[in-house]
MDTraj code that builds the backbone (N, CA, C; nanometers):
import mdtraj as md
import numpy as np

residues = "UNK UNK UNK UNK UNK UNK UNK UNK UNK UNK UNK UNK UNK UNK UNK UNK UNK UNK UNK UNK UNK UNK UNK UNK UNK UNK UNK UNK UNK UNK UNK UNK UNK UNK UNK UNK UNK UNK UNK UNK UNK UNK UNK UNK UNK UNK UNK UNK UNK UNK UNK UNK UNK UNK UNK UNK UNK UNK UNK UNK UNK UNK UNK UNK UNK UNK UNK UNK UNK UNK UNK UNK UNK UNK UNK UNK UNK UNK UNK UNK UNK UNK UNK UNK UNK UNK UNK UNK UNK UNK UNK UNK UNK UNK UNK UNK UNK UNK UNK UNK UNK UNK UNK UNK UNK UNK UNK UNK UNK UNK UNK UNK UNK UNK UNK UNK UNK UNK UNK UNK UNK UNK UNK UNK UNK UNK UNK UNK UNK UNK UNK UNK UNK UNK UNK UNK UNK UNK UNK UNK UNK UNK UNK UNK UNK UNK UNK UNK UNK UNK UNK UNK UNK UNK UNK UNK UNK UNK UNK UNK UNK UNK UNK UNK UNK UNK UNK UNK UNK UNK UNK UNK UNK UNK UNK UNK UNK UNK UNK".split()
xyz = np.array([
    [-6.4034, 4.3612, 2.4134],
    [-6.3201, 4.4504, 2.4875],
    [-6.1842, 4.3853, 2.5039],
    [-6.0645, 4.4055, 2.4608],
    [-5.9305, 4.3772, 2.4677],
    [-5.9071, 4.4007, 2.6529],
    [-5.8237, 4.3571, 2.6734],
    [-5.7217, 4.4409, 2.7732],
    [-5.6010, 4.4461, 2.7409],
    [-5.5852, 4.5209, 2.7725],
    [-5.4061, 4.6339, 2.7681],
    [-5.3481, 4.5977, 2.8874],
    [-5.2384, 4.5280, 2.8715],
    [-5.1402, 4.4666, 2.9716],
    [-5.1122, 4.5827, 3.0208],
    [-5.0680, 4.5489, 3.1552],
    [-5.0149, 4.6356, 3.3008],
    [-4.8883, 4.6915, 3.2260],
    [-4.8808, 4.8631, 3.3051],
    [-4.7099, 4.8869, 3.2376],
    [-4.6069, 4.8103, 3.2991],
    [-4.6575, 4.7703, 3.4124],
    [-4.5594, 4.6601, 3.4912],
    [-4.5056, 4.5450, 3.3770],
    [-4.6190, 4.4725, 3.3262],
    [-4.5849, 4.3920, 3.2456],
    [-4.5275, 4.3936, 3.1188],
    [-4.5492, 4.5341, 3.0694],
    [-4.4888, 4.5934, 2.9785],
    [-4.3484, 4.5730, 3.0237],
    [-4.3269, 4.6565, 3.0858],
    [-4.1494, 4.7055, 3.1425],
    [-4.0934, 4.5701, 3.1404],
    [-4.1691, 4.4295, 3.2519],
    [-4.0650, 4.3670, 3.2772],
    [-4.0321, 4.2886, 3.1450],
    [-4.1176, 4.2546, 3.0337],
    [-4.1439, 4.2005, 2.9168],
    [-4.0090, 4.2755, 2.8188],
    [-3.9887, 4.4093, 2.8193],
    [-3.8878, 4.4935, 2.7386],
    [-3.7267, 4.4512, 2.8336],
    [-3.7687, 4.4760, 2.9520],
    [-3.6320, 4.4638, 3.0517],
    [-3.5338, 4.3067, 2.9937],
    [-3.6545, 4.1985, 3.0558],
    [-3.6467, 4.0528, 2.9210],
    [-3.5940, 4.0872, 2.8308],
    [-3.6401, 4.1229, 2.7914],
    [-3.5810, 4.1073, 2.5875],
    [-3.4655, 4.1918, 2.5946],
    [-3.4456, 4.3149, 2.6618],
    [-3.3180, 4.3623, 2.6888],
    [-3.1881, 4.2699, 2.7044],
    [-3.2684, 4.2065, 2.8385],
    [-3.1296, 4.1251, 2.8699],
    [-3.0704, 4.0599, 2.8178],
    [-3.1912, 3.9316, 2.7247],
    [-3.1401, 3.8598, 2.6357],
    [-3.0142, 3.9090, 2.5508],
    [-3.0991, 4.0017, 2.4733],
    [-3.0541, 4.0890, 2.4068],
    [-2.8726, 4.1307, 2.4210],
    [-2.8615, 4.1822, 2.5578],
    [-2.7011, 4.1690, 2.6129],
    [-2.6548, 4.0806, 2.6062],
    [-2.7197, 3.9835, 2.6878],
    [-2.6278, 3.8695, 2.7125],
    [-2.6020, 3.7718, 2.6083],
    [-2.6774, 3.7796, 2.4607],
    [-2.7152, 3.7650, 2.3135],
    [-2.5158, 3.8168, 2.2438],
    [-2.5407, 3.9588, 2.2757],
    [-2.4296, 3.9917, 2.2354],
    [-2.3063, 4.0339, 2.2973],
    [-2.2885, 3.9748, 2.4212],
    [-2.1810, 3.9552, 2.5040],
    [-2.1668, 3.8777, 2.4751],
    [-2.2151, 3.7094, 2.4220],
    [-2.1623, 3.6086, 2.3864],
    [-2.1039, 3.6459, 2.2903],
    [-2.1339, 3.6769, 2.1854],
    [-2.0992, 3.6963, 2.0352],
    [-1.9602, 3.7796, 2.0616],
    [-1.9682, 3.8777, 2.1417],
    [-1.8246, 3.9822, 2.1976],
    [-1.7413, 3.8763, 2.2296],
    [-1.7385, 3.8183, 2.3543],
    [-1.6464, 3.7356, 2.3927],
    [-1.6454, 3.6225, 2.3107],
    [-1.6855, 3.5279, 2.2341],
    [-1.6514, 3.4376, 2.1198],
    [-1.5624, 3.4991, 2.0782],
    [-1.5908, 3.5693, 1.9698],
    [-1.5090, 3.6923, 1.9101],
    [-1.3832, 3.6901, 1.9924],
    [-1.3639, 3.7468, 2.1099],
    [-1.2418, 3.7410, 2.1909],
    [-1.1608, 3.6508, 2.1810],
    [-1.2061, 3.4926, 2.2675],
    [-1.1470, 3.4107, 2.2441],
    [-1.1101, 3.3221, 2.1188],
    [-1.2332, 3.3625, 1.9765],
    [-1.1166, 3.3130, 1.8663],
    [-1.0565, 3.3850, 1.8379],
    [-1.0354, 3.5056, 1.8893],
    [-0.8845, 3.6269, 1.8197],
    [-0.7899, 3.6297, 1.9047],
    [-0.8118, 3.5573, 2.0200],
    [-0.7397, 3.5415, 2.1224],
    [-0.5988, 3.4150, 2.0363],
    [-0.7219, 3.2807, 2.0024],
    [-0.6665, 3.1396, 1.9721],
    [-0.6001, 3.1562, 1.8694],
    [-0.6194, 3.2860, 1.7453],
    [-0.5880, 3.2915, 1.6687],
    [-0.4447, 3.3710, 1.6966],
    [-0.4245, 3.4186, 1.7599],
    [-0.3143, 3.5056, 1.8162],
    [-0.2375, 3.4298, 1.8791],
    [-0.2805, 3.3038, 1.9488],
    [-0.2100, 3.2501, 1.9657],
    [-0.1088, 3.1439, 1.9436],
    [-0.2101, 3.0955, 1.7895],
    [-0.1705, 2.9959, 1.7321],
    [-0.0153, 3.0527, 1.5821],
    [-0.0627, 3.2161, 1.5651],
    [0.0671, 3.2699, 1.5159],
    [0.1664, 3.2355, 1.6308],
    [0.1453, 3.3030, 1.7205],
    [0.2451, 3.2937, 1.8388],
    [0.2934, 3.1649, 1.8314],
    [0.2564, 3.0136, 1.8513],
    [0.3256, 2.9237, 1.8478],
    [0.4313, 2.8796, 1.7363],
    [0.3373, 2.9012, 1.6234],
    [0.3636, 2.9410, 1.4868],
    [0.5328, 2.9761, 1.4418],
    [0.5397, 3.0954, 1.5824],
    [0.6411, 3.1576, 1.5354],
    [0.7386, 3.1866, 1.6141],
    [0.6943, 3.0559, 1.7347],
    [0.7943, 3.0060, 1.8451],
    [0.9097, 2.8960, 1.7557],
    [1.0080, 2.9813, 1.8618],
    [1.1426, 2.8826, 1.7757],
    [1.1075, 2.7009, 1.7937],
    [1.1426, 2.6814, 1.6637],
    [1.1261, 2.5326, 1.6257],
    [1.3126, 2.4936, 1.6125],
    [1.2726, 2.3543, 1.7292],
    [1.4019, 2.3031, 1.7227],
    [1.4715, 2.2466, 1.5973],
    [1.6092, 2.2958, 1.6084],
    [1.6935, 2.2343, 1.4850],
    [1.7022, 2.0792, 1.4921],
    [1.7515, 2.0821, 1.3602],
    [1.7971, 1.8860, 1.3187],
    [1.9499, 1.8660, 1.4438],
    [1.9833, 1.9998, 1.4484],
    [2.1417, 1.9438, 1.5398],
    [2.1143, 1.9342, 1.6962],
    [1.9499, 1.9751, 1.7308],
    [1.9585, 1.9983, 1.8644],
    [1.8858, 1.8213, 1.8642],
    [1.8394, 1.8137, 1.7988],
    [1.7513, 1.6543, 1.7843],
    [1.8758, 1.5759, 1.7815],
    [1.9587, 1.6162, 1.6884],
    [2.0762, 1.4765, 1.7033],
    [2.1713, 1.4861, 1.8271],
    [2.2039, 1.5765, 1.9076],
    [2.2347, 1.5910, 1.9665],
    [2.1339, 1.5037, 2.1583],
    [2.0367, 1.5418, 2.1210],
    [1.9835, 1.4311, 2.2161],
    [2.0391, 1.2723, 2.2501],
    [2.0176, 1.2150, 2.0949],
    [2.1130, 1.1357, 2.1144],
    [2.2180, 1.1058, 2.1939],
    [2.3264, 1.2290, 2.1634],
    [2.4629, 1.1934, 2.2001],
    [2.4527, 1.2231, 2.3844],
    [2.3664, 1.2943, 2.4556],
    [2.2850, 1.2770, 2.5525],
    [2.2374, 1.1660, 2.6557],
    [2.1592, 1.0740, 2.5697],
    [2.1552, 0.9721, 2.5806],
    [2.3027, 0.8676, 2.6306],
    [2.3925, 0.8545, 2.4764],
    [2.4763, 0.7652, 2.5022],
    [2.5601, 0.8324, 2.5743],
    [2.6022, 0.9642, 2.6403],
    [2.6001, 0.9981, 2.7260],
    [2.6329, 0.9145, 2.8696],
    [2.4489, 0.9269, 2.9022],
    [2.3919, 0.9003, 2.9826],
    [2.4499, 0.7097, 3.0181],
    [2.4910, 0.6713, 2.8628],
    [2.4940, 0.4948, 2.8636],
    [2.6396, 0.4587, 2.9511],
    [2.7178, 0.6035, 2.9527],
    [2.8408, 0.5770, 2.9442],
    [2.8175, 0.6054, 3.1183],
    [2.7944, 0.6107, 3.1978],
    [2.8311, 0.6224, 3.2892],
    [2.7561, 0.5035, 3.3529],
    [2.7222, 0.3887, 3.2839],
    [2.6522, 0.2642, 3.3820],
    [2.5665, 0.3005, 3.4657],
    [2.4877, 0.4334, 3.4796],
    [2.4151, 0.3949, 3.5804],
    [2.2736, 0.4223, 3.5536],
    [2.2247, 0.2943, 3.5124],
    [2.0331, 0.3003, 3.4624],
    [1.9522, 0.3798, 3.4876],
    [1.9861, 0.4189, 3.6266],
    [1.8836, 0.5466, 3.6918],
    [1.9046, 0.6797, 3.5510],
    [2.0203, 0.7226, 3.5495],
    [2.0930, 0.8122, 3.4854],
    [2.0093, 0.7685, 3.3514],
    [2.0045, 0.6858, 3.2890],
    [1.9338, 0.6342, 3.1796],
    [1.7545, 0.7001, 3.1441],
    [1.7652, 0.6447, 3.2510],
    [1.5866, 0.6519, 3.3160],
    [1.5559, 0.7659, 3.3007],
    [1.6186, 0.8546, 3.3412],
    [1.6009, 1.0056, 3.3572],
    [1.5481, 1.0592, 3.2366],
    [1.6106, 1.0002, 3.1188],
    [1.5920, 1.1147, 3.0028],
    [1.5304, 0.9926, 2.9342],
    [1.3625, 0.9138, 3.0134],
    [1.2493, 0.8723, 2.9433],
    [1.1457, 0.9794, 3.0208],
    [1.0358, 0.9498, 2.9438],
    [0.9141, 1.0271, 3.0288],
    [0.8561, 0.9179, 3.0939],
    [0.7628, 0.9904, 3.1657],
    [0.7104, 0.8531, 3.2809],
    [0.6362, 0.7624, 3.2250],
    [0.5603, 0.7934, 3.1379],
    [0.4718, 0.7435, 3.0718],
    [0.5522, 0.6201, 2.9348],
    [0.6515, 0.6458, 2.9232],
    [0.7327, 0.6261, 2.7800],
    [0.7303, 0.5046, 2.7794],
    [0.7426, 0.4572, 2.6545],
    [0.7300, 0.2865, 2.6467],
    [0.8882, 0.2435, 2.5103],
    [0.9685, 0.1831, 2.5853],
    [1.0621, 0.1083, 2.5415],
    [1.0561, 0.0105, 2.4967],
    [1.1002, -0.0182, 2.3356],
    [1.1161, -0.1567, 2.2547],
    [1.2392, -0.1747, 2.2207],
    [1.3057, -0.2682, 2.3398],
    [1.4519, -0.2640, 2.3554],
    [1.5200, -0.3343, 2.2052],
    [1.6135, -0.3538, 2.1874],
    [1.7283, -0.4559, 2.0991],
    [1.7514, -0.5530, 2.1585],
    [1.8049, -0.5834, 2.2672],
    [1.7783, -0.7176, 2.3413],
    [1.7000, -0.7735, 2.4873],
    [1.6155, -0.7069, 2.3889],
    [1.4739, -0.7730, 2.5252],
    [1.3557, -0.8286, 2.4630],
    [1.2944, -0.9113, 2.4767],
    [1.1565, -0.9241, 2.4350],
    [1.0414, -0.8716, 2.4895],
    [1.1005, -0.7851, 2.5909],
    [0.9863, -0.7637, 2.6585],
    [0.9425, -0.5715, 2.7073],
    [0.7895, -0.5498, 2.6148],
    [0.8306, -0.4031, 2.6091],
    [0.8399, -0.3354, 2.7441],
    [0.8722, -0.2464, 2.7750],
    [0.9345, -0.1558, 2.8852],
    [0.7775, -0.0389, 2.8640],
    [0.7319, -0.0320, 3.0195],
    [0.6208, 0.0934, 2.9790],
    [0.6007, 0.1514, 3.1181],
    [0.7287, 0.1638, 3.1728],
    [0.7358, 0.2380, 3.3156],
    [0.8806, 0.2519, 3.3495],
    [0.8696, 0.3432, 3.4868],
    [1.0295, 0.3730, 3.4903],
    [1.1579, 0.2151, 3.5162],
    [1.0692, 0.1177, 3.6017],
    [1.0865, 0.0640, 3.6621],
    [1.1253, -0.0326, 3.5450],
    [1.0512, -0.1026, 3.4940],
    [1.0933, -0.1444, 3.3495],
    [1.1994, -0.1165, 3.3127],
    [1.2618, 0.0148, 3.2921],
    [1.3564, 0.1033, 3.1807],
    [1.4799, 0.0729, 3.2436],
    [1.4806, 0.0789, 3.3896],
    [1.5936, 0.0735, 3.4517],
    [1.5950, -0.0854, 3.4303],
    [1.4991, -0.1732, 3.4650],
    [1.5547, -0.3554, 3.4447],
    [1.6393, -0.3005, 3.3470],
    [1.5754, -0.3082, 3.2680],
    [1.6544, -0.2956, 3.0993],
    [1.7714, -0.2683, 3.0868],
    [1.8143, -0.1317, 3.1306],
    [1.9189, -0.0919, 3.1129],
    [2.0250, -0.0990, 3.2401],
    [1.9753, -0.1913, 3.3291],
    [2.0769, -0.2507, 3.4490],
    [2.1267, -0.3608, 3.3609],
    [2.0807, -0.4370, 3.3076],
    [2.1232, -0.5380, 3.2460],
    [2.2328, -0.5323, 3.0948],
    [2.1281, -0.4238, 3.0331],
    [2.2273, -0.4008, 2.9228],
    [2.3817, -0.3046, 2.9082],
    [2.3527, -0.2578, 3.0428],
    [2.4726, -0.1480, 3.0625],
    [2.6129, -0.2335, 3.1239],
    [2.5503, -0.3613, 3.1671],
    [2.6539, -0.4400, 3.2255],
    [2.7350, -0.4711, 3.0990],
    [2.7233, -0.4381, 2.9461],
    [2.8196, -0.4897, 2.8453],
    [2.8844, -0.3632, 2.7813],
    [2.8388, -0.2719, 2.8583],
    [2.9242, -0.1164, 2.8239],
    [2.9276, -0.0383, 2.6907],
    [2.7836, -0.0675, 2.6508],
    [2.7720, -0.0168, 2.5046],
    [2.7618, 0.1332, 2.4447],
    [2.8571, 0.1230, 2.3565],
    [2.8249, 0.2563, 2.3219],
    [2.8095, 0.2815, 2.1676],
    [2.7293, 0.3904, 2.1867],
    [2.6329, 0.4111, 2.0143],
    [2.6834, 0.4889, 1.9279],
    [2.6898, 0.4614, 1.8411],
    [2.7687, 0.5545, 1.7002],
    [2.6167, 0.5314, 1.6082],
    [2.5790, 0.6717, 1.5717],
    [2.4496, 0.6827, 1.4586],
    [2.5479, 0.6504, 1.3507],
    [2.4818, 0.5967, 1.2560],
    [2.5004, 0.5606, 1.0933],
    [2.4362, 0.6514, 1.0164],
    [2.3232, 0.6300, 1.0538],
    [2.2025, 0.7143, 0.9728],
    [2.1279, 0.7824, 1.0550],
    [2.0526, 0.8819, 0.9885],
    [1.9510, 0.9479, 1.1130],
    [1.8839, 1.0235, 1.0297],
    [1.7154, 1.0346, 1.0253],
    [1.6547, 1.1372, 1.0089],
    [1.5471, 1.1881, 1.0970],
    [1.5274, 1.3210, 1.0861],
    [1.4527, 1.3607, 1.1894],
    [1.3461, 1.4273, 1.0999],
    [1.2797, 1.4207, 1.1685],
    [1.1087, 1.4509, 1.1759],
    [1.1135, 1.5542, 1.2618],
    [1.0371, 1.7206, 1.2513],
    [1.0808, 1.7779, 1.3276],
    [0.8665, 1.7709, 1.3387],
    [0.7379, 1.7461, 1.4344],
    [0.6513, 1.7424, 1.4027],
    [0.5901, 1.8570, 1.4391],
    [0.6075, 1.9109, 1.5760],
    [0.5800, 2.0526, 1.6144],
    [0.6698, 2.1482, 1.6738],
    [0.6687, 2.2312, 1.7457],
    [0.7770, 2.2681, 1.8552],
    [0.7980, 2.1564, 1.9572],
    [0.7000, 2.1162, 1.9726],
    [0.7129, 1.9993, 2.1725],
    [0.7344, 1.8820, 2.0825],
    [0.7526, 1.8422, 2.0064],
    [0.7244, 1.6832, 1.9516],
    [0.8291, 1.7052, 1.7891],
    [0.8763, 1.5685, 1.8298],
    [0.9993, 1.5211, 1.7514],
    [1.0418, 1.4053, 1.7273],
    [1.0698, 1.3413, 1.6061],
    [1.0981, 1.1973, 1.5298],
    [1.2340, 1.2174, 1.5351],
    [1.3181, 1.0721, 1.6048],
    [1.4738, 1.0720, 1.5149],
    [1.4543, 0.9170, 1.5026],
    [1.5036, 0.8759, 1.3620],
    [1.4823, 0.7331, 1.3234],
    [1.6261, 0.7084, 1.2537],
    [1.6124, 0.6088, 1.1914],
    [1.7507, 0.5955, 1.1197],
    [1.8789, 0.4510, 1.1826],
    [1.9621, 0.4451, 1.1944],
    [2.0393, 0.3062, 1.2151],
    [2.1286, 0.3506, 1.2878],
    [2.1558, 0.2702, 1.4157],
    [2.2915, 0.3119, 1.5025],
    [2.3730, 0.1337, 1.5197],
    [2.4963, 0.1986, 1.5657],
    [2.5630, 0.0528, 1.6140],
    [2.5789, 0.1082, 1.7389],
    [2.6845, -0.0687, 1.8171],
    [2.6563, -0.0265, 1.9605],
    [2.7680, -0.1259, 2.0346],
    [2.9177, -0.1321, 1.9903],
    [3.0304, -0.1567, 2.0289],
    [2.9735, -0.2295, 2.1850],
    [2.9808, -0.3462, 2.1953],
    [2.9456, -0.3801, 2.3338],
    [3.0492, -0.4133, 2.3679],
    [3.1307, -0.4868, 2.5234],
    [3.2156, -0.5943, 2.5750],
    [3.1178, -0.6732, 2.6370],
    [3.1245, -0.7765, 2.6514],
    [3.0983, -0.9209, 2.6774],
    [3.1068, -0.9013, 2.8220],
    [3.0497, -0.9018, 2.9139],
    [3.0467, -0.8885, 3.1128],
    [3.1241, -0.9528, 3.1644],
    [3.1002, -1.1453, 3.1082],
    [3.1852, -1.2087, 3.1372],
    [3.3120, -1.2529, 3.0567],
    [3.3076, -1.2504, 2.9301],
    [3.3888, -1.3029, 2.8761],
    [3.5288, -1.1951, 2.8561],
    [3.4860, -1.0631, 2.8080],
    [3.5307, -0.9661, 2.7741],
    [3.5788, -0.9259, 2.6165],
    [3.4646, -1.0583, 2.5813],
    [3.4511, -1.0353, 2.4165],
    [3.3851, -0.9187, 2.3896],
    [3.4814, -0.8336, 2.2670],
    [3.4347, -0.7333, 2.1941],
    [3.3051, -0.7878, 2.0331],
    [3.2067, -0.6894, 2.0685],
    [3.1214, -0.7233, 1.9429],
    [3.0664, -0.6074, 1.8960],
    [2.9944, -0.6249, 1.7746],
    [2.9376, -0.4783, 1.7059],
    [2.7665, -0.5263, 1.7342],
    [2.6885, -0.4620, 1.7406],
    [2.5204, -0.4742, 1.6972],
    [2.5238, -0.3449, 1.6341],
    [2.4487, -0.4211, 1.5361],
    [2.3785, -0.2926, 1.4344],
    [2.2580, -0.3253, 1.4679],
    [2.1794, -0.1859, 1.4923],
    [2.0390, -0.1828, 1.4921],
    [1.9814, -0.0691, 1.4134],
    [1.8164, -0.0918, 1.3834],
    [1.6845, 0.0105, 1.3543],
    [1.6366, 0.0915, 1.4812],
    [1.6805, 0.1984, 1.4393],
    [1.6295, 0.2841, 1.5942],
    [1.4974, 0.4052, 1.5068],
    [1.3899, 0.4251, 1.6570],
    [1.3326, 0.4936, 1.6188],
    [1.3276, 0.5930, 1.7574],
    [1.3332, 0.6876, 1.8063],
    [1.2871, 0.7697, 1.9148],
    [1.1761, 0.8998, 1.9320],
    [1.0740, 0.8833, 1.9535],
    [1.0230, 1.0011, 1.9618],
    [1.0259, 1.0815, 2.0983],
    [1.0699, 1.1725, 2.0684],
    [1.0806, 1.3120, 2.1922],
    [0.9353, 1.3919, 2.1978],
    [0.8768, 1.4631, 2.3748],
    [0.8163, 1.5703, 2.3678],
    [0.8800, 1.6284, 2.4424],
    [0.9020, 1.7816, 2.4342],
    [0.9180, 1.8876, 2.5127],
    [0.8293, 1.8707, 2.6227],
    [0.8688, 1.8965, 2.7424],
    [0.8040, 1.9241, 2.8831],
    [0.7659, 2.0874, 2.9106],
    [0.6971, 2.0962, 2.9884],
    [0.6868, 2.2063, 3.0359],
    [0.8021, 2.2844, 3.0771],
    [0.9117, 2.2176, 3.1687],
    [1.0232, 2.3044, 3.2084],
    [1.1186, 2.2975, 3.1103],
    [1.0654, 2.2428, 2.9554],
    [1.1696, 2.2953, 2.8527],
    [1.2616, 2.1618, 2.8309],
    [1.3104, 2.0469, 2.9207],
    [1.3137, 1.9564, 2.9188],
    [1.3042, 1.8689, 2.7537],
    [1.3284, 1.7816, 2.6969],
    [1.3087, 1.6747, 2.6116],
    [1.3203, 1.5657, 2.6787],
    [1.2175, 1.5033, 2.6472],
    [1.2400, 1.3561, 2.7229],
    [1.1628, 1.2432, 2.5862],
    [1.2224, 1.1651, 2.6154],
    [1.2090, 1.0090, 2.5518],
    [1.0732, 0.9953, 2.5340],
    [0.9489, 0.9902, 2.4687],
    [0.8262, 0.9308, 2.4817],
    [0.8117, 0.7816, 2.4486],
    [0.9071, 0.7839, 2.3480],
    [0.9009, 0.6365, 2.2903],
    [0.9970, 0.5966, 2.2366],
    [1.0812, 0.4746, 2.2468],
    [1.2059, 0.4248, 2.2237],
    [1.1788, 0.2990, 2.1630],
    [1.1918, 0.2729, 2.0153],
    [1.1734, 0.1776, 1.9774],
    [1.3669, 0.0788, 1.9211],
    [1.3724, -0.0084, 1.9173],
    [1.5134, -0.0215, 1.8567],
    [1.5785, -0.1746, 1.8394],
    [1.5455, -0.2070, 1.7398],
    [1.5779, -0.3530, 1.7166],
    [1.6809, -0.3970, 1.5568],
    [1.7678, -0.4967, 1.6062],
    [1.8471, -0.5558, 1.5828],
    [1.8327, -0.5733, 1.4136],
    [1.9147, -0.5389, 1.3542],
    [1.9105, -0.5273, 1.1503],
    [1.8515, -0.7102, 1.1722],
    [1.7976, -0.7043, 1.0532],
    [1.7958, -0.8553, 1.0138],
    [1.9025, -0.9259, 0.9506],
    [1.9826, -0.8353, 0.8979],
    [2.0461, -0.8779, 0.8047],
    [2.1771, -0.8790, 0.8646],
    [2.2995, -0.9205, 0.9681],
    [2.3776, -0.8947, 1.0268],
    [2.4028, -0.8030, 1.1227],
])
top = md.Topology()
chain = top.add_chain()
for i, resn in enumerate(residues, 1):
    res = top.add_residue(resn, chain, resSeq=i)
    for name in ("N", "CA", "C"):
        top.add_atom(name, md.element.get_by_symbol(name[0]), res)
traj = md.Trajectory(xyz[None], top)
């Protein structure tokens, strides 16, 4: 003699498999969503304006800018917090704000200012950006009031901030070997 399950057990057994069943293909719906979502969005970035080579070199002139008015803070400003500095005359790398300003309290005392030679840019996404290439850097002497040239290897990488901002991530920049 079999027994024949309760319709109770019936129902709740179908109700089960129902639900699964939904909630089976509500996942699959919303997946679906969010990769047509990511995909929509990744045109969208896609086809967000990408900065020019003149707005990148122009940072630069920003910067020395910033050199020309002696005041380190002013310097500081246009690193990110996080950013790590490999000065021209320091041995010692820079990887906070506090750092950046030593640095450039000291080096601003010889009043340098930068003329690019060379420059190429790397443009890598919209938020993120390479400028490398060779600058000089007309100093005076603090005490003496000797005039001199440094030529250096500069490298800078920029990210875009949220408020649109460019800031410094990484400042690398050392002295030619060769004169």
């Amino acid at each position: 003699m079999t027994r024949r399950p309760a319709a109770t057990s019936i129902r709740k057994r179908v109700a089960v498999t129902t639900a699964v069943a939904v909630l089976a293909a509500g996942t699959v719906a919303v997946g679906a969503g969010v990769a047509g979502a990511d995909a929509r969005g990744n045109s969208a970035k896609k086809s967000a304006k990408t900065v020019t080579k003149a707005q990148v070199l122009g940072l630069f002139d920003q910067w020395n800018a910033a050199l020309q008015t002696g005041d380190p803070q002013k310097v500081a400003d246009l690193y990110a917090k996080d950013a790590v500095l490999l000065p021209t005359v320091s041995n010692n790398v820079r990887t906070d704000r506090a750092e950046i300003v030593d640095y450039f309290e000291h080096f601003l005392q010889n009043k340098p200012v930068g003329t690019k030679v060379e420059s190429v840019v790397n443009v890598l996404d919209r938020n993120t950006v390479i400028d490398t290439g060779v600058y000089e850097f007309a100093l005076t002497d603090h005490e003496t009031g000797a005039k001199s040239t440094v030529k250096a290897r500069y490298t800078y990488a920029y990210e875009k901030q949220p408020n649109g901002k460019w800031l410094i991530v990484n400042h690398h920049s050392s002295k030619m070997p060769e004169g």
